[in-house]
C-alpha positions as CSV (number, residue, x, y, z in Angstrom):
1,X,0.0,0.0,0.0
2,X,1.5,3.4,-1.5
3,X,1.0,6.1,1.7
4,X,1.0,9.4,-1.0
5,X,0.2,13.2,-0.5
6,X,-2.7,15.2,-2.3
7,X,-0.7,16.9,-4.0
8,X,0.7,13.8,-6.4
9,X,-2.4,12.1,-6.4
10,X,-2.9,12.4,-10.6
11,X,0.2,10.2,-10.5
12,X,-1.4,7.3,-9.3
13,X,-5.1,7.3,-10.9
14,X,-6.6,3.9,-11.0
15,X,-4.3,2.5,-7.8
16,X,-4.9,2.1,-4.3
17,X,-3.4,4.5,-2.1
18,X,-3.4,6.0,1.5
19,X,-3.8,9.0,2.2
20,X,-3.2,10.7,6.1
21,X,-4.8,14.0,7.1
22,X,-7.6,15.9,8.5
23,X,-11.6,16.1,7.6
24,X,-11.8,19.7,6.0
25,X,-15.4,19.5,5.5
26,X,-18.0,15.8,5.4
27,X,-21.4,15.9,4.1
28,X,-24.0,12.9,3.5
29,X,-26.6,12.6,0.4
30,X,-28.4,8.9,1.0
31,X,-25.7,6.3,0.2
32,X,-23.0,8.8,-1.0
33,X,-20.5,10.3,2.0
34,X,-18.2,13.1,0.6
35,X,-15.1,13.6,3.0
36,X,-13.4,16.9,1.5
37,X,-9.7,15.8,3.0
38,X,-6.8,17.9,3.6
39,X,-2.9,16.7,4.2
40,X,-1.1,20.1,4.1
41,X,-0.2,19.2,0.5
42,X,-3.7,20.2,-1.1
43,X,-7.7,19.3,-0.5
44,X,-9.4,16.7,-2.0
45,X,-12.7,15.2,-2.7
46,X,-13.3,11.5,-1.2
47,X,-16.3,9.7,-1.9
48,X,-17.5,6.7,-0.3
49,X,-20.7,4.6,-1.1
50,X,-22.2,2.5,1.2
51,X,-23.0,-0.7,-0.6
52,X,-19.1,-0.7,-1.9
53,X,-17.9,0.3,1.7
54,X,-20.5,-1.7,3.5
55,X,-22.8,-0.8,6.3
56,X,-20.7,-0.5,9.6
57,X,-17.2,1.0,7.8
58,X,-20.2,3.3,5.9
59,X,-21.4,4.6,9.6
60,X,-17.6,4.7,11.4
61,X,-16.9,7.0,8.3
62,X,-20.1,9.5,9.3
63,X,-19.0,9.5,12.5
64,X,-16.0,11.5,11.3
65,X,-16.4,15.3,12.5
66,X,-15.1,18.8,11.3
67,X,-11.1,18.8,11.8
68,X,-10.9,14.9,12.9
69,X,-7.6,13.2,12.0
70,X,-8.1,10.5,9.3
71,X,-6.9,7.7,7.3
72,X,-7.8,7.2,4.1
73,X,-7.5,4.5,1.3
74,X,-8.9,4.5,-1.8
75,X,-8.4,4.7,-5.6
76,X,-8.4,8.5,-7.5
77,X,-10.2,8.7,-10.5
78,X,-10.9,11.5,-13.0
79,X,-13.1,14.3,-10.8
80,X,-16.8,13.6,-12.3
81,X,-17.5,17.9,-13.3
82,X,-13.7,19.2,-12.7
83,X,-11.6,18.8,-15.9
84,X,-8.2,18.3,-14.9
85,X,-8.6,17.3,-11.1
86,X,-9.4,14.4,-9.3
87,X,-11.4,12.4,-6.6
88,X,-10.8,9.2,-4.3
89,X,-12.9,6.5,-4.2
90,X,-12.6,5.2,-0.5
91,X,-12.3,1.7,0.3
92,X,-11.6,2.5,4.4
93,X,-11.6,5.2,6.7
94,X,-9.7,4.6,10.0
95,X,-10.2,7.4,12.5
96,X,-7.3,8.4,14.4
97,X,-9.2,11.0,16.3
98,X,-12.5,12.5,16.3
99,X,-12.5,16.3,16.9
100,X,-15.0,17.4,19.0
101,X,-17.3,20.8,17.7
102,X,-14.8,22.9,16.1
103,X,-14.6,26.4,17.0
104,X,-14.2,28.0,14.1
105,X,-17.5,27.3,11.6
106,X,-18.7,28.2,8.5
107,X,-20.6,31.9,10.2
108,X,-18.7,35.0,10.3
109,X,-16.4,35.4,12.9
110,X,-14.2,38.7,14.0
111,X,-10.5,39.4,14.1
112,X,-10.3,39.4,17.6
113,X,-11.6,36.0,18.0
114,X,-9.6,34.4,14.7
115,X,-6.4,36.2,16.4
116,X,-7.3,34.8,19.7
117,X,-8.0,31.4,17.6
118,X,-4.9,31.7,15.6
119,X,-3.6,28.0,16.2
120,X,-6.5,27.2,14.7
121,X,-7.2,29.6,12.2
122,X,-3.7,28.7,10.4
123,X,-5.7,25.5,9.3
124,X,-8.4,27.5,7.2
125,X,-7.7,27.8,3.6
126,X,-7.0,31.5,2.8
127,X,-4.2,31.3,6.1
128,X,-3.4,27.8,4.5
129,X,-2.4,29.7,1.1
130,X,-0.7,32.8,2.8
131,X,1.5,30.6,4.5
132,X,2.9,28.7,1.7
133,X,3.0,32.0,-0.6
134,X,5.3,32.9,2.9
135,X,7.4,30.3,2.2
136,X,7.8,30.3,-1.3
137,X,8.7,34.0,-0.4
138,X,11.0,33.5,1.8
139,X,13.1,30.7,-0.5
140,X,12.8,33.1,-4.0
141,X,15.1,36.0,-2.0
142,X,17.4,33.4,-0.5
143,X,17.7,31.6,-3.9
144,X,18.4,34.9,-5.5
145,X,21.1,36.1,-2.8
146,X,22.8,32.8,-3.0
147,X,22.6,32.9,-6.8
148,X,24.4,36.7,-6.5
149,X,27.4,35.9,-4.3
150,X,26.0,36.8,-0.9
151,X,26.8,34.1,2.1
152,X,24.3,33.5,5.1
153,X,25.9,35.6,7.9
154,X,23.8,35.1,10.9
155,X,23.6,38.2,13.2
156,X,22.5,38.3,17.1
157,X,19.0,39.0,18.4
158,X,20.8,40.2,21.7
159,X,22.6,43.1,21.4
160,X,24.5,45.3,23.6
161,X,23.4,48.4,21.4
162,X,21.0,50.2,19.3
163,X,21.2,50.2,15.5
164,X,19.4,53.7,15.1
165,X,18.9,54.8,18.8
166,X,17.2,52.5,21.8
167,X,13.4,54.9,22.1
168,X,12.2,51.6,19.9
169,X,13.8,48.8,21.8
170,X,13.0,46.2,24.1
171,X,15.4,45.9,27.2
172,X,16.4,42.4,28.7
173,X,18.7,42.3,31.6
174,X,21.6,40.4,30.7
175,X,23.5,38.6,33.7
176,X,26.4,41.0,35.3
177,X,26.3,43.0,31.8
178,X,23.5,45.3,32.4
179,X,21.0,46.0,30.0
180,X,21.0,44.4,26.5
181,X,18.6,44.9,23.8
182,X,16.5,42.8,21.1
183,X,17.6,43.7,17.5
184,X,15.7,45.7,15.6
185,X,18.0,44.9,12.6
186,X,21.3,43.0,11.7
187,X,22.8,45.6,9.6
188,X,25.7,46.7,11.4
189,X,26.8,43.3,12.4
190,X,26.7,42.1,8.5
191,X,29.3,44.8,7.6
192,X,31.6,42.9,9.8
193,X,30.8,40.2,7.5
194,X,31.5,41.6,4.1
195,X,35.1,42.5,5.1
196,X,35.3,38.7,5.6
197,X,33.0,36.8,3.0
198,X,32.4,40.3,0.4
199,X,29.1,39.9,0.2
200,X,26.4,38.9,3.1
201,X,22.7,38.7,4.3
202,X,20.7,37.2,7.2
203,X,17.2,36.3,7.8
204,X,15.8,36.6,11.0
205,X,13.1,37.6,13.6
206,X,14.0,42.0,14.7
207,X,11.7,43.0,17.3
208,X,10.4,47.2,17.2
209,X,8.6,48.6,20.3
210,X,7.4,51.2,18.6
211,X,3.4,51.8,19.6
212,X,2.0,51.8,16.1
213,X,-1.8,50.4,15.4
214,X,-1.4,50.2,11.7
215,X,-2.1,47.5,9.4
216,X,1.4,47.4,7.9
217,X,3.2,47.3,11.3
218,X,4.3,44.2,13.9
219,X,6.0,44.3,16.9
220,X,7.5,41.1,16.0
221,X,8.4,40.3,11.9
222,X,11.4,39.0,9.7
223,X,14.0,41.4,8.3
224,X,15.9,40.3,5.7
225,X,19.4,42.5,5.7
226,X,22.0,41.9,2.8
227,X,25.3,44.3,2.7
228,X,27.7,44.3,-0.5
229,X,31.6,45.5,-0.6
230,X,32.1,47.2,-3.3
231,X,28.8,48.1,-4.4
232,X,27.8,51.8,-5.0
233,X,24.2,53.3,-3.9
234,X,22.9,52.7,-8.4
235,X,24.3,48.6,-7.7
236,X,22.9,48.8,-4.6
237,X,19.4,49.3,-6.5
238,X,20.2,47.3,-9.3
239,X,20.1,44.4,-7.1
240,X,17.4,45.2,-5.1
241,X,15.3,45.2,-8.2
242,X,16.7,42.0,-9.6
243,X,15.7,40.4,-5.9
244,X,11.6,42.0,-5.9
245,X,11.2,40.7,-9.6
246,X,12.6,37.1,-8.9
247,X,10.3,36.9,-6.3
248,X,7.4,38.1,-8.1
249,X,8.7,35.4,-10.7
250,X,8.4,32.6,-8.2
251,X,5.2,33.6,-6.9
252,X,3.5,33.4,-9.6
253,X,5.2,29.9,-10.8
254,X,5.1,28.5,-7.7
255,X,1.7,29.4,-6.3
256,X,-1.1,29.8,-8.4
257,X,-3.2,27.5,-6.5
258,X,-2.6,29.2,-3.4
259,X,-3.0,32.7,-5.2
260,X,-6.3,31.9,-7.0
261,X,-7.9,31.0,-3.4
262,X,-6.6,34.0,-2.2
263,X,-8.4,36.0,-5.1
264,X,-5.2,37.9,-5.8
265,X,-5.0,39.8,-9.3
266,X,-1.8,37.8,-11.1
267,X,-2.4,40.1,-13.9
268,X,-1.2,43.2,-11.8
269,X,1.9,41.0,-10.1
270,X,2.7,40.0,-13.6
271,X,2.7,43.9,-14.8
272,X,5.3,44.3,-11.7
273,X,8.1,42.6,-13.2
274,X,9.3,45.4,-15.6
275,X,11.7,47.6,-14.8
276,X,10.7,50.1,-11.9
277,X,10.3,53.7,-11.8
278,X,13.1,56.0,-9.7
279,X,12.6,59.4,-8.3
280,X,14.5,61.6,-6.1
281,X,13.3,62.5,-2.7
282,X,12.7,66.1,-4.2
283,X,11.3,65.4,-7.3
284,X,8.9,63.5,-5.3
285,X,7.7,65.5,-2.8
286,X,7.3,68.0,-5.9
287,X,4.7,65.5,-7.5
288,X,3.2,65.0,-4.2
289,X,2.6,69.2,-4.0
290,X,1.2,69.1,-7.5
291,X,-1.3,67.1,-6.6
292,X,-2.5,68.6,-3.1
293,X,-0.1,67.0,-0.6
294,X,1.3,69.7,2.5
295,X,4.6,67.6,2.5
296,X,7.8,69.0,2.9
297,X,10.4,68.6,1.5
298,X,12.5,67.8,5.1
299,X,9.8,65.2,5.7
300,X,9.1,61.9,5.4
301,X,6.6,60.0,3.7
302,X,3.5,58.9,4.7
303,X,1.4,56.1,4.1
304,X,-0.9,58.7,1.9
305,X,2.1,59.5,-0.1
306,X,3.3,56.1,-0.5
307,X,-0.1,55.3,-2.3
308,X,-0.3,58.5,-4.0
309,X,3.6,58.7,-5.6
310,X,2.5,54.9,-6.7
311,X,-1.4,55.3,-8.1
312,X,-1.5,54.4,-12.1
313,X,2.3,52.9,-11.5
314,X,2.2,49.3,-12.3
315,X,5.7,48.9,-10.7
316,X,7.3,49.4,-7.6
317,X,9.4,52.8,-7.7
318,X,12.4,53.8,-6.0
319,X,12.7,57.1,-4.1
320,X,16.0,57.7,-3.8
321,X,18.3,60.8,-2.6
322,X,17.0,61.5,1.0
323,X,17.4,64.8,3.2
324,X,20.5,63.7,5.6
325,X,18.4,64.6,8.6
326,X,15.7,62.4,8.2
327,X,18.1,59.1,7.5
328,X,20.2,57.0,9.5
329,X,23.9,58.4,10.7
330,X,25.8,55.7,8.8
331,X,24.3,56.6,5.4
332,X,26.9,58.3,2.6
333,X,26.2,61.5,2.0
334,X,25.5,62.4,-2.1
335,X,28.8,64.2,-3.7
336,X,26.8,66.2,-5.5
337,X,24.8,67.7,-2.4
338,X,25.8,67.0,1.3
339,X,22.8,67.6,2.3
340,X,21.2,64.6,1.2
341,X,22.2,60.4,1.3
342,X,22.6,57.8,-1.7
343,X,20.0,56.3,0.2
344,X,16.4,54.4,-0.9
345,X,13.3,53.6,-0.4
346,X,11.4,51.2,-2.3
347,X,7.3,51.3,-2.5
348,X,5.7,48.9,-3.7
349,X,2.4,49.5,-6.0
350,X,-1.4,48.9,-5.5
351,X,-1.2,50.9,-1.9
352,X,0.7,48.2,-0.4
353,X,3.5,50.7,0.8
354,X,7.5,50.8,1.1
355,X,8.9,47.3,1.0
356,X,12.7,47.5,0.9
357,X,15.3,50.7,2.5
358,X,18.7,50.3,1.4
359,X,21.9,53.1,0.7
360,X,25.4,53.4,0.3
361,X,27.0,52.8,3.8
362,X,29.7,56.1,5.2
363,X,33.2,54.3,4.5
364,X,35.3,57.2,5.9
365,X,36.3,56.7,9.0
366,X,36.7,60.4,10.3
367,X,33.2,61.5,8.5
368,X,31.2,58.4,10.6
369,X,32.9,59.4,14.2
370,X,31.9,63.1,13.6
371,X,28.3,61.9,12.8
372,X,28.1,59.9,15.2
373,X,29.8,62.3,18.1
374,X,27.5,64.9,16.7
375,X,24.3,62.6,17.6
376,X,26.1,62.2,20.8
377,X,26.4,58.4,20.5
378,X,28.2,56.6,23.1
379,X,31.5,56.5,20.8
380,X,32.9,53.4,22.9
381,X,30.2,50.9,22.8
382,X,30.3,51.4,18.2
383,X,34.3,51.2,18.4
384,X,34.0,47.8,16.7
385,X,32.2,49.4,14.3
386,X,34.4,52.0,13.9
387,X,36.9,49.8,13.4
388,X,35.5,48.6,9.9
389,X,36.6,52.2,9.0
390,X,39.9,51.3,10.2
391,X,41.0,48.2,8.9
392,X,40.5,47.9,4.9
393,X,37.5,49.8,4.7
394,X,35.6,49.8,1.2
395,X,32.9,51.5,-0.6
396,X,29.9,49.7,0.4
397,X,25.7,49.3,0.5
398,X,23.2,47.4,1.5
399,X,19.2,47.2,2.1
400,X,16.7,45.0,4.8
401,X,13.1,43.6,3.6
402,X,10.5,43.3,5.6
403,X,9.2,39.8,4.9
404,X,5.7,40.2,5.8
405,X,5.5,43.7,4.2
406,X,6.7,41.9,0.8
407,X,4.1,38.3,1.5
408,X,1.5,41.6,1.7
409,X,1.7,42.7,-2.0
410,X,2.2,39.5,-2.7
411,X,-0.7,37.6,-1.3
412,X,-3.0,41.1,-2.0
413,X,-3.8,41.1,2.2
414,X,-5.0,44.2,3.4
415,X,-3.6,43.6,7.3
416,X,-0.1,42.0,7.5
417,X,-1.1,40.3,10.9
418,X,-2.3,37.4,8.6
419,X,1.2,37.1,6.7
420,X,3.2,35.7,10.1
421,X,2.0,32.6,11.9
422,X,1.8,33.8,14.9
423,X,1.2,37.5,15.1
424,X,2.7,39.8,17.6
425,X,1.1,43.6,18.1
426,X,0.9,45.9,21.0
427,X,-2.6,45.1,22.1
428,X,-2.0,41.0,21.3
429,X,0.6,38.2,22.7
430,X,-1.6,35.5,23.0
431,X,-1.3,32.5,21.6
């Protein structure tokens, strides 16, 4: 007996299989008993009828509840009405456990209770698709890095510093050592990394204590970082492009089931994967004021502007070419104006907001200490980063993704607390 997934069951039409799952839905019409049946690979229709099956396995099968584990065997055959998909014809059901009244049901339920139900809410088949799209996700950027010379260069979660200033961190005493924090990003510890291995990234949980309600924002999500020696701020964005439309590639290869239940619009991913649009900070803000924004130009964009600079835009545009006081201290200033950084912001189209920020990093060792003694940073506690100034320093960039923000545009959901399994916001910790 063949134990198989759902997913290859076209592979084995007309033999007897077994198949081990779950009961996504069960309904009874006379003799007929259609178990829809879920493995994680896929759903599928099982059929049994009685006077094949026989009285009592006919009645153990009805038994069978809403989310009871199961054990299937049977034969698939060519779906009856569905061209191209198929059914199993059972010839035994073996319980493994019979689920008592399951919470969730097919009424209308709210957020709160779904988020408070989230261990069982993953099972449903809208979470079911967002979660693979997650990791297909997830393996497209680390395919691409890898593809593009960048190692896997694992950065700590505990950290005795701030990346960009401690009003957004969590605290955790640390033994004899005083306070540490939890990262918010592994940036600076991956420019140790590309003195080493040239080119770097890690993938990780970063934690932000930041009090924001928003639908775009987590207190808990995965940050892709990647740093690059040798690469200027225009490579920099040459790369970060190549990454967003590989993705978007793989996506739509890799998960049109899953985007079909989620009643995403492939046509408008599909239209992304052209070259993107770029703008300066200042032309931006310009467009913005032409069309009835107050911004600016010493601010920083909104969510408003995000979704106006992108409206008609079928691709994701860079706005590049920041005021220096609104950007991080270890960003290169532009030659051409020292008032702004070769840094970028990415924004993704169709309202779903900035995905990617990336610049050219300050290689010069006596620029970075005079930012950073002018911010009044403790100088001692950043000497080791200092020190990548010291020793060999090189022109280089880099740029972090938020991985939910990106499974957002990819997956089409409006709130990003669906894109992470378990979703962690100021006003929620549980489960």
């Amino acid at each position: 007996m063949q134990d198989i997934f759902v997913k290859d069951i076209a592979k084995y039409k007309g033999q007897e299989v077994r198949l081990k799952g779950w009961v996504r839905n069960i309904r009874s019409s006379g003799k007929l008993l259609f178990i829809i049946f879920r493995d994680g690979s896929g759903d599928l229709q099982t059929v049994a009828f009685r006077p094949d099956l026989g009285d009592e396995a006919f009645e153990k099968a009805k038994t069978l509840s809403l989310e009871s584990s199961v054990i299937i065997t049977g034969t698939p055959k060519a779906h009856q009405k569905l061209e191209g998909q198929y059914e199993l014809a059972i010839t035994s059901v073996e319980p493994v456990q019979i689920a008592p009244e399951y919470p969730i049901g097919k009424k209308e339920h709210g957020p709160d209770f779904l988020l408070s139900n989230r261990h069982l809410w993953i099972r449903a088949p809208k979470q079911w698709a967002i979660l693979r799209v997650r990791h297909a996700v997830y393996y497209a950027i680390c395919e691409y890095l890898n593809d593009n010379g960048f190692f896997r260069f694992d950065s700590p979660i505990l950290t005795p510093n701030a990346c960009e200033g401690t009003t957004t961190l969590f605290e955790v005493e640390y033994f004899d050592e005083g306070m540490a924090y939890l990262s918010q990003s592994g940036q600076l510890y991956l420019e140790t990394g590309i003195m080493s291995l040239g080119r770097v990234y890690d993938f990780g949980p970063v934690f932000r204590a930041e009090r924001s309600k928003t639908r775009k924002h987590l207190t808990e999500f995965w940050m892709m970082d990647a740093e690059a020696a040798y690469v200027d701020h225009e490579e920099n964005m040459q790369i970060q492009e190549g990454l967003i439309r590989h993705v978007i590639r793989t996506v739509l290869e890799k998960c049109d089931k899953e985007l079909e239940i989620l009643e995403r619009d492939k046509e408008a991913l599909k239209a992304a994967d052209a070259p993107f649009k770029k703008m300066t900070h200042y032309e931006a803000v310009e467009y913005l004021r032409e069309r009835g924004s107050e911004i600016s130009h010493g601010s920083d964009l909104g969510a408003p502007d995000e979704l106006l600079l992108t409206e008609g835009s079928a691709v994701p545009v860079f706005i590049e070419k920041w005021p220096k006081e609104i950007k991080a201290f270890y960003m290169k200033r532009d030659p051409e104006n020292e008032n702004l950084v070769l840094g970028n912001d990415l924004i993704a189209p169709e309202g779903f907001g900035e995905i990617i920020g990336g610049s050219q990093r300050e290689d010069d060792y006596d620029l970075l200490l005079g930012r950073m003694q002018a911010e009044k940073m403790p100088i001692e506690e950043y000497r080791w980063f200092l020190d990548l100034r010291k020793y060999g320093s090189v022109p280089h960039s880099g740029f972090g993704i938020g991985l939910e923000r990106l499974i957002t545009w990819m997956t089409g959901i409006h709130h990003i607390r669906e894109t992470i399994p378990f979703p962690r916001m100021i006003y929620r910790i549980y489960p």
